[in-house]
C-alpha positions in Angstrom: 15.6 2.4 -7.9 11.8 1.0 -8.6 9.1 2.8 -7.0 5.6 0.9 -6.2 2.8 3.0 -5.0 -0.8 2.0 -3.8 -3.2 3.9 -3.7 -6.4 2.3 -1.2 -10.1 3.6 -1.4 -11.5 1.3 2.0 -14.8 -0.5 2.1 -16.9 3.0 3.5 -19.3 0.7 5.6 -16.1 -0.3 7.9 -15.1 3.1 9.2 -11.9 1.4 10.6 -10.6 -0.1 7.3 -7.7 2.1 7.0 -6.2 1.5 10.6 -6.5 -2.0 9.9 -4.9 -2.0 6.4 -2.2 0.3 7.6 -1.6 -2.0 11.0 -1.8 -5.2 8.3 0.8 -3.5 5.9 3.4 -3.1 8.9 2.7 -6.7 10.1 3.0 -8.3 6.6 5.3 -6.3 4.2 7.7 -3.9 6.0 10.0 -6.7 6.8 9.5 -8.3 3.2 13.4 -8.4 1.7 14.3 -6.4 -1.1 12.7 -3.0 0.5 14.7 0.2 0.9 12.1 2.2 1.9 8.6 1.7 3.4 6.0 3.7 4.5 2.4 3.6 4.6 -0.7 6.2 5.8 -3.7 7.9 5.7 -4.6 10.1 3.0 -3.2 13.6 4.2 -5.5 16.8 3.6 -4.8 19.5 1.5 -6.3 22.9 0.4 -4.7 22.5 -2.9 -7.5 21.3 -5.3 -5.1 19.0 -7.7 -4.4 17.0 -4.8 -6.4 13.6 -4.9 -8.6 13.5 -1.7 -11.0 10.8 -2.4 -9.2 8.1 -0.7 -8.4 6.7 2.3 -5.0 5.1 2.7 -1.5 4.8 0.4 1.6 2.7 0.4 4.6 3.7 -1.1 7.7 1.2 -1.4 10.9 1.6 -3.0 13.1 -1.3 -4.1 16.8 -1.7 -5.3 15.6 -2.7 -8.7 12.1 -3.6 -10.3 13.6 -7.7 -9.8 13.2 -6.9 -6.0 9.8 -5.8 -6.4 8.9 -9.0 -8.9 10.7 -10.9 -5.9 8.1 -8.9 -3.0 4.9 -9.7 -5.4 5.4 -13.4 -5.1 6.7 -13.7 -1.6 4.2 -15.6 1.1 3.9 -12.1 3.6 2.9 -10.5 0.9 0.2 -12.7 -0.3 -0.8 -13.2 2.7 -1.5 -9.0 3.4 -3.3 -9.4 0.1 -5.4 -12.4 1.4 -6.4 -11.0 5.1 -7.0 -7.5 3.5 -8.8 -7.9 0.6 -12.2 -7.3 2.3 -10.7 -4.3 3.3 -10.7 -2.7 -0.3 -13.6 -1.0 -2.0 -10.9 0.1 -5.0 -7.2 -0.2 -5.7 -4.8 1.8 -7.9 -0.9 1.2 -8.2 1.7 2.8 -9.6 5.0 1.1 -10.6 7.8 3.3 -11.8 11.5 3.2 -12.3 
């Protein structure tokens, strides 16, 4: 299993940033082959202070193997999301493990 996680702080002068990366994320890369789990959302609250609350939306997508994911980086949706979203990003962090 190969785990890819990104993490999305949104442009803050386009309150509806996150809606539209999370709509774009559906549209583009849950039907991207290769995925065995998808899911994608807002930042959820939490009272515990070592939980991250500074940004705005996350995806986290799990592949057969880390090939899959090489597969997913390079295939058109994908680009694509990355192309139409782009403006959407004020910061992104991602997290690849295996």
């Amino acid at each position: 299993m190969f785990s890819h996680v990104v993490i999305f702080w949104t442009d803050p002068s386009r309150p509806d940033a996150p809606d539209e990366l999370i709509a774009a994320a559906k549209k583009y890369l849950e039907s991207i082959p290769g995925i065995v789990h998808f899911h994608v959302g807002k930042m959820a609250s939490s009272h515990r202070d070592i939980v991250d609350q500074t940004y705005q939306a996350a995806l986290n997508i799990q592949f057969q193997s880390k090939e899959a994911q090489d597969e997913y980086q390079v295939h058109p949706q994908h680009l694509e999301f990355v192309n139409q979203c782009k403006p959407l990003f004020a910061k992104v962090v991602i997290y690849d493990f295996e």
